[in-house]
C-alpha positions in Angstrom: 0.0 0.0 0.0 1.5 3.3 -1.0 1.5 6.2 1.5 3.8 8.5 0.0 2.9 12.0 -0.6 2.3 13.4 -4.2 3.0 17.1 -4.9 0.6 18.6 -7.5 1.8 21.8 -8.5 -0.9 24.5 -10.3 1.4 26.6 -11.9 -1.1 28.8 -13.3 -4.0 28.3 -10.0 -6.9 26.5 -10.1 -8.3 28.7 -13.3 -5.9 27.2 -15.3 -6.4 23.1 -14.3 -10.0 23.4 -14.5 -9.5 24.7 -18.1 -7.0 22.2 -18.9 -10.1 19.6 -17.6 -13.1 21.4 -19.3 -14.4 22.9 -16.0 -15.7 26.5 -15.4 -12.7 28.5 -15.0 -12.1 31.0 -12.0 -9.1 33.0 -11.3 -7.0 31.9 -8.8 -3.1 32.5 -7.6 -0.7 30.0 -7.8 -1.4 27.4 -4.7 0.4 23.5 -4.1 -2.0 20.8 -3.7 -0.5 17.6 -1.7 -2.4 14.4 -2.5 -1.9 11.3 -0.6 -1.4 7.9 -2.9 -2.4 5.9 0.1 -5.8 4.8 -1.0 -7.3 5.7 1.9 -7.1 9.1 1.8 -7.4 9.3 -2.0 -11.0 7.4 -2.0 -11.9 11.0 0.4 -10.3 13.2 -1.6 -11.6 12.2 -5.0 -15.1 12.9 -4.5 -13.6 16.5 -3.4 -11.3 17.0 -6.1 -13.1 15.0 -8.9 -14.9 17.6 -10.3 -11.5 20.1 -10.2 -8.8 17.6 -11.3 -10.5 14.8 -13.7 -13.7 17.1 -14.9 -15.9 13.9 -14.1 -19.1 12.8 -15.5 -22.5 12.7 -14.2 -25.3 10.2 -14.9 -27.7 11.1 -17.4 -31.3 12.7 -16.6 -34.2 9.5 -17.2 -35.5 12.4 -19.8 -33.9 12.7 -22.9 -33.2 16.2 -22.7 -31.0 16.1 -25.4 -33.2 14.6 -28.0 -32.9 17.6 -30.4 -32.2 17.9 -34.4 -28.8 18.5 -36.2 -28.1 22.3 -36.6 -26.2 25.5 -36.0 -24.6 26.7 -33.3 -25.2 30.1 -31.7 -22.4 32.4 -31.1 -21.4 33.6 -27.6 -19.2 35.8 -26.5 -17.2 33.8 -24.4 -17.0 30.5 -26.1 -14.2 28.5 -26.0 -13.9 24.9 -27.9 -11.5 22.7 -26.8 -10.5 18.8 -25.9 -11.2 18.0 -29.6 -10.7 14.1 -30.5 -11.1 12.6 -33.8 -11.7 9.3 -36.0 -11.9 8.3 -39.4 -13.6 5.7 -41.5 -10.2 4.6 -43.6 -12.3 6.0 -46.2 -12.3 9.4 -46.9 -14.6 10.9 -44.5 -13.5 12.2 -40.8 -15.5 13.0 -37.7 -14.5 15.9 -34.8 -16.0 16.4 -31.7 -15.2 19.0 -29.4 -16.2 20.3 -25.9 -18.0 23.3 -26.5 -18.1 26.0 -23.6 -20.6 29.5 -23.2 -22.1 31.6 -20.7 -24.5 28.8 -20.9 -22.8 26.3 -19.9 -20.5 23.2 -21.5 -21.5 20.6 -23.8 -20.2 18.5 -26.6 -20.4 19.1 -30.7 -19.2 17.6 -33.8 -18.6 17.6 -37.2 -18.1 15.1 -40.1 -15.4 16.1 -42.8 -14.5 14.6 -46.0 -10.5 14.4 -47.1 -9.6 17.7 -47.9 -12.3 19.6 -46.7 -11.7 23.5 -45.5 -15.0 25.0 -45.1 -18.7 24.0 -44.9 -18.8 22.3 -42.5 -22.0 21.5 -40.6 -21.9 21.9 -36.6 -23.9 19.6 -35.0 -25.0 20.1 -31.2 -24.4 17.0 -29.4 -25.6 17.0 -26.0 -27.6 19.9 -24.3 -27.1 19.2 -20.9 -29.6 20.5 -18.0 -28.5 23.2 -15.9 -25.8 22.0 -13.5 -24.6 19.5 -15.6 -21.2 19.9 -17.9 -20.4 17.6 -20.8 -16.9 17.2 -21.6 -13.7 14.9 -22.8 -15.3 13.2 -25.8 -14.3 10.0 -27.1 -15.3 9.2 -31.3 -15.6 6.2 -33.9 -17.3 4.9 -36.8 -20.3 2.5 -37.0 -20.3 2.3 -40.5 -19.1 4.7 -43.6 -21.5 7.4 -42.2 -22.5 6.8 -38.6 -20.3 7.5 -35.2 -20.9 6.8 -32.0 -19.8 9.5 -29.3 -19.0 8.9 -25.8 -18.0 11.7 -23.0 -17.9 12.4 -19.8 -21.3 14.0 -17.8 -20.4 16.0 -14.7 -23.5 17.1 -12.4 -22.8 17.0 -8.3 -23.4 13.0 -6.9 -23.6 11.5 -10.7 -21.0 10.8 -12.5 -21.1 8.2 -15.6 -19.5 8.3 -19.3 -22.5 8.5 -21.7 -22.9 8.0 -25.3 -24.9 8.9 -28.4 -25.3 7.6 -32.2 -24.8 10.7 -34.6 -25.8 9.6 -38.9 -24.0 11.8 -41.2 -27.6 13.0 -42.3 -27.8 14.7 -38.5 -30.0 12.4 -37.2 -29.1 12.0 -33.7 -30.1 8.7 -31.6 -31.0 8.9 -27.6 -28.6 9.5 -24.9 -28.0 6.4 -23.2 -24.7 5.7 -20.2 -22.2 3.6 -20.9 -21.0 2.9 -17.5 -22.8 1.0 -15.3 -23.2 4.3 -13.1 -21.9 2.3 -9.7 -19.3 4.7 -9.7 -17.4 7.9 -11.1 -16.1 7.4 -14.6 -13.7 9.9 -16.7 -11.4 10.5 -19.8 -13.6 8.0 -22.3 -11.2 6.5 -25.0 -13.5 4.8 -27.9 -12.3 1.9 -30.7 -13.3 -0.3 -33.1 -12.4 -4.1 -33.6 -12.2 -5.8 -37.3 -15.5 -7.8 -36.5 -17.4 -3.9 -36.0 -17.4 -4.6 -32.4 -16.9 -1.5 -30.4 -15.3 -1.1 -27.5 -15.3 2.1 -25.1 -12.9 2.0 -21.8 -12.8 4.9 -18.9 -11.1 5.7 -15.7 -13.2 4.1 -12.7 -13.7 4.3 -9.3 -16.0 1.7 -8.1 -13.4 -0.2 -6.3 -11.9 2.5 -4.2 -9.1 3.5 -6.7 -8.5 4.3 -9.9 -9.2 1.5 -12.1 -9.6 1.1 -16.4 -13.0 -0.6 -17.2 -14.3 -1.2 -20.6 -17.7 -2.0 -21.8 -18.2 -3.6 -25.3 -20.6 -3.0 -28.2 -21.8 -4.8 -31.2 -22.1 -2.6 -34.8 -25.4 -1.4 -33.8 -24.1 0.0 -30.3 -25.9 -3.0 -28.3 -24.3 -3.7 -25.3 -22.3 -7.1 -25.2 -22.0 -8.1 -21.7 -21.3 -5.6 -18.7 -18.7 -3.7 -17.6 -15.2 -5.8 -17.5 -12.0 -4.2 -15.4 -8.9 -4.4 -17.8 -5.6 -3.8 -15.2 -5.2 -7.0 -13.8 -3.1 -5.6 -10.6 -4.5 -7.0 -7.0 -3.4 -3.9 -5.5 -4.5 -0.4 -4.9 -2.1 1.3 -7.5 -3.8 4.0 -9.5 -4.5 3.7 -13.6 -4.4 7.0 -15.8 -6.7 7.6 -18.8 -6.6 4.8 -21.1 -5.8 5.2 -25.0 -7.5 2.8 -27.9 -5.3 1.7 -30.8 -6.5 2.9 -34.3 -7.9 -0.8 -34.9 -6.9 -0.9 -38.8 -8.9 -4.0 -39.1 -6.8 -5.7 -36.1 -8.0 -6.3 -32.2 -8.5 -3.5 -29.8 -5.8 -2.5 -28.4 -5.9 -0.9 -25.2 -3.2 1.0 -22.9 -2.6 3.6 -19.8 -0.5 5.2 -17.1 0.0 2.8 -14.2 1.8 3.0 -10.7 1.6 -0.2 -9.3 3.9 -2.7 -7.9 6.7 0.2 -6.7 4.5 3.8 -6.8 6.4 4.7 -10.3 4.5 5.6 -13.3 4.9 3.5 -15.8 3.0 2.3 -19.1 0.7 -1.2 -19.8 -1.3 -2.3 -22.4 -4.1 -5.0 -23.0 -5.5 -6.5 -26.1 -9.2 -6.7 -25.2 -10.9 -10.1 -24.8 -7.7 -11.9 -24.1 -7.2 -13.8 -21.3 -3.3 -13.0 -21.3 -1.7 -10.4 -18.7 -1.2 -7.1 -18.6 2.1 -6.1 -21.0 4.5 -3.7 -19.7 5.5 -1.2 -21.9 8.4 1.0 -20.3 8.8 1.8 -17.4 11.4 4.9 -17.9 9.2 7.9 -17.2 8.5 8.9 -13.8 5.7 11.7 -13.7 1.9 11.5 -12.8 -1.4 9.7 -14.6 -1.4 13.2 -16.4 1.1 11.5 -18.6 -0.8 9.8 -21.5 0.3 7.2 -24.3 -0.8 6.7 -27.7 -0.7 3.6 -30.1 -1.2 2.4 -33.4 -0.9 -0.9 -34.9 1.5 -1.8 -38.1 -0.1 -5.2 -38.5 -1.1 -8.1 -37.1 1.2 -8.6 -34.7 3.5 -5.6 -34.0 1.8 -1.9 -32.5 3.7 1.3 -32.0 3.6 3.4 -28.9 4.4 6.8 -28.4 4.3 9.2 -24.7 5.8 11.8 -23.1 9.0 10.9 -21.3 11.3 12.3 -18.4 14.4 9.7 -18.7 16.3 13.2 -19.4 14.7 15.0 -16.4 12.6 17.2 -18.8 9.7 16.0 -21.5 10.5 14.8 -24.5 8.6 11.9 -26.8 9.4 8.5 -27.0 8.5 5.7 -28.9 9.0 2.1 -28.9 8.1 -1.0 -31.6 6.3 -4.0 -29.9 5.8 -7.5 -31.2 2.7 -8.5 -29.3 2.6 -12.2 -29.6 6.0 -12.3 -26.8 5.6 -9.2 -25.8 9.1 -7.8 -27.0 10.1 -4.7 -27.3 12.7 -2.9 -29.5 14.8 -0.1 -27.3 13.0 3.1 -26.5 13.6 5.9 -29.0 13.4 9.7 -28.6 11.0 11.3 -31.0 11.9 15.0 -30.8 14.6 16.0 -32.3 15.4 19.3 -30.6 18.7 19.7 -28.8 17.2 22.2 -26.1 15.4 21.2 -22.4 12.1 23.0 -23.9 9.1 20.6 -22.7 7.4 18.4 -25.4 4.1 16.6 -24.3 0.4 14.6 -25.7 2.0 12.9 -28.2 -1.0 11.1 -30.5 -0.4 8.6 -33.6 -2.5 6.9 -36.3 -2.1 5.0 -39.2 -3.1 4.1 -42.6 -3.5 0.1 -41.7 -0.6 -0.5 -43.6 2.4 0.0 -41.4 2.8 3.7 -42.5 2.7 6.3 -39.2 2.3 9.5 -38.2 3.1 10.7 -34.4 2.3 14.0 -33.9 2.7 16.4 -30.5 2.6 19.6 -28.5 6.4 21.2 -29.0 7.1 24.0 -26.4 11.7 24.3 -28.6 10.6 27.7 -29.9 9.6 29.3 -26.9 10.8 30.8 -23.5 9.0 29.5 -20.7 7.4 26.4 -21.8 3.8 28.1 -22.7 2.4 29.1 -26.1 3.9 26.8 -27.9 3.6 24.9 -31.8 2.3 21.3 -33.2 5.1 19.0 -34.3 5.3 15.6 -36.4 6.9 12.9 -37.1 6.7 10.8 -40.1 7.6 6.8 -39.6 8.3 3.9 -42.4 6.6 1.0 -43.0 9.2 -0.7 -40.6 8.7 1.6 -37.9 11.7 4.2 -37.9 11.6 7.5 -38.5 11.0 9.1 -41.8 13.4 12.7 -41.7 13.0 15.5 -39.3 10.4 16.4 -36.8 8.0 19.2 -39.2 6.2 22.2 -37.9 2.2 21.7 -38.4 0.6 25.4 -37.2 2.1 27.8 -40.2 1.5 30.8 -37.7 5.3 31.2 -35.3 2.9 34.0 -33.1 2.8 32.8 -29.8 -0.3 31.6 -28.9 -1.5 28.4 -27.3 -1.5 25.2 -29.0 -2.9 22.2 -27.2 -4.0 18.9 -27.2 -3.6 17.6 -31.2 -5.3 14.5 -32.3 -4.9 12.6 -35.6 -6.6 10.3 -38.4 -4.9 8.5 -41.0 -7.3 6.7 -43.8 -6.1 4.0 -45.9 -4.9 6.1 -49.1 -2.7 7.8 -46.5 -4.5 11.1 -46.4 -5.0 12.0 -42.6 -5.8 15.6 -40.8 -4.3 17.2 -37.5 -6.1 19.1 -35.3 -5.5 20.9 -32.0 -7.2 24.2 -30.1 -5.5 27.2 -30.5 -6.1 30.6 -29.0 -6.9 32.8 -25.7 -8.6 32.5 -22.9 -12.0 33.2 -24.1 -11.3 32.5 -27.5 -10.1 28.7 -28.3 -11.4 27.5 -31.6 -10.1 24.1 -33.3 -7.8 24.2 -36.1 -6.6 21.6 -38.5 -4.3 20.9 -41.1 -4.3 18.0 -44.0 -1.7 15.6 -45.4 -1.1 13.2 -47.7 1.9 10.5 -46.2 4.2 10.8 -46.0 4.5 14.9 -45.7 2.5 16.7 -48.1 1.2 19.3 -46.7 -2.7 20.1 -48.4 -3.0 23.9 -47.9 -3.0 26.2 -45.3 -4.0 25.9 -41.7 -7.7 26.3 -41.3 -10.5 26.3 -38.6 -13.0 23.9 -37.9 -15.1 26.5 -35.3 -15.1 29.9 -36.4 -17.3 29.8 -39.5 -20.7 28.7 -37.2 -23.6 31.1 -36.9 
């Protein structure tokens, strides 16, 4: 049992974490938090901090509140979208969603894009929680060619659950139904599909006392198959971060997360989903909190690639290593970044076109000062899972201005999109940019938020 004490340093108050987490913001000065890891005293902190640190979910309402038609989005002063994830059917056509926060309140939107696509695009509103209530952190993927199925997080005070919906790509929006078994608070929903069109959505969890990964799985037509299954196989009360999904590329789902057990260090595992085998260790290098998320893709059958953000040289960088799944080995660990400075790198994402061909992409703080307001970077990988030339700049603006939180989607023809928030307090819209692999860059930088009305 771990009883060590955790510093959690706010260096920008509790305005700038409950941003970071989709939360109401309020100014704040710079103050420490200690949190205990013994799971005693995390199991009464949580329900204190939940809502501050991990921007949890609530339950939904037994009305369907949210049971309203595709259209446009009002604009409001102090709108912000941010936490924007992404998918892809491998065929040309994209899905965003975002968090979405007014005066109103927060909620979650989306929008479907075809390869290319710069303008036009059709907001939808996703979720129109009650008052009270804030939707954030969603998680995407395809049903079929046309249809996604979007998960997030519901915050109200008592209930917390991850929730879901059906969108079509006509607008037509399906009912709000929860995902987790609503037995206890879940967060940071990661979503993936399996080659058979099983679906499979996995969450941080508390029902046991400490932070767990559960999963629940879904046939094509988002019918639950079975209940809720815990994934970390651990008898001990070590603490899981927010768990990633593989981009399936016809293969099995691939899951994988922050862990701390066995000696308090964080460290990375990963689970193929449905398999009786253990846990698989990934690296065990970096030493920072759950905060620190991993990202994987698979090159085929057998062999994934992972990418996070890594400490082994007492400041962030990205790393990457090659994994043959059917031992479990592991090539060596393998710096991404290709900066010479100590500048922080960090959310380091990755997809592919099913083929073995990558693309890691990741916030890049070389160009600044003090870590803040920083760029997107890449990194392009062969079919054999080594780096394809030097790390390339994706924002074509060098002001400096926040860039945060990228995602990416790679379809089969080796067209994928980048996209990340970008702005000021107040006024964070999404931008994206296209590609064609390996580095062709198709046009300028453009937004996926500012054009609604």
């Amino acid at each position: 049992m771990l009883n060590k004490w955790t510093t959690l340093k706010i260096t920008r108050g509790w305005g700038q974490m409950q941003r970071q987490n989709g939360i109401r913001a309020r100014s704040a000065h710079k103050r420490y938090i200690s949190v205990m890891r013994n799971p005693v005293h995390m199991a009464l902190l949580l329900p204190l901090l939940g809502a501050t640190l991990f921007a949890q979910s609530g339950l939904p309402s037994t009305r369907n509140d949210d049971a309203a038609a595709a259209g446009h989005v009002q604009r409001d002063s102090t709108r912000n979208t941010w936490h924007a994830t992404l998918t892809g059917n491998g065929a040309g056509l994209w899905f965003s969603a975002w968090q979405v926060r007014t005066s109103g309140g927060a909620a979650i939107e989306g929008a479907f894009l075809s390869g290319g696509q710069r303008s036009g695009l059709q907001t939808v509103r996703i979720s129109d929680p009650q008052q009270g209530v804030e939707d954030a952190r969603p998680a995407t993927v395809f049903l079929d060619d046309s249809t996604v199925f979007v998960v997030w997080q519901r915050d109200s005070v008592g209930r917390n659950a991850i929730i879901g919906r059906v969108l079509r790509r006509d607008g037509t929006l399906g009912t709000v139904f929860p995902v987790s078994d609503g037995s206890a608070p879940g967060m940071m929903p990661a979503a993936g599909r399996g080659s058979a069109g099983d679906i499979v959505v996995a969450w941080q969890d508390y029902r046991n006392g400490d932070v767990d990964i559960y999963a629940q799985r879904f046939d094509s037509r988002v019918a639950a198959l079975g209940e809720n299954v815990r994934i970390n196989d651990d008898a001990s009360h070590a603490l899981q971060g927010a768990p990633h999904i593989a981009a399936d590329n016809g293969k099995r789902i691939l899951l994988m997360w922050p862990d701390n057990r066995t000696d308090g260090a964080w460290k990375f595992y990963c689970q193929a989903f449905g398999t009786a085998a253990e846990n698989v260790l990934i690296d065990s290098a970096q030493r920072k909190a759950m905060t620190t998320l991993i990202s994987g893709v698979w090159l085929n059958e057998d062999s994934a690639l992972f990418t996070w953000k890594d400490y082994r040289e007492d400041h962030s960088n990205i790393y990457y290593r090659r994994a043959d799944l059917r031992d479990a080995s592991f090539a060596p660990a393998v710096r991404i970044n290709d900066d010479t400075g100590d500048r922080w790198q960090r959310l380091a994402v990755t997809d592919g076109d099913g083929r073995g061909h990558t693309v890691v992409c990741w916030e890049d703080y070389r160009n600044t000062e003090i870590n803040q307001r920083g760029d997107i970077y890449l990194q392009v990988f062969a079919r054999d899972g080594s780096p394809s030339g030097r790390n390339i700049k994706v924002n074509d603006r060098d002001d400096r201005i926040a860039r945060k939180m990228p995602a990416i989607s790679m379809d089969g023809a080796g067209g994928y999109l980048v996209i990340w928030h970008q702005g000021e307090e107040g006024f964070y819209n999404i931008m994206g940019q296209w590609f064609r692999y390996p580095d062709h860059r198709d046009g300028a930088n453009f937004c996926l938020t500012c054009g609604e009305e």
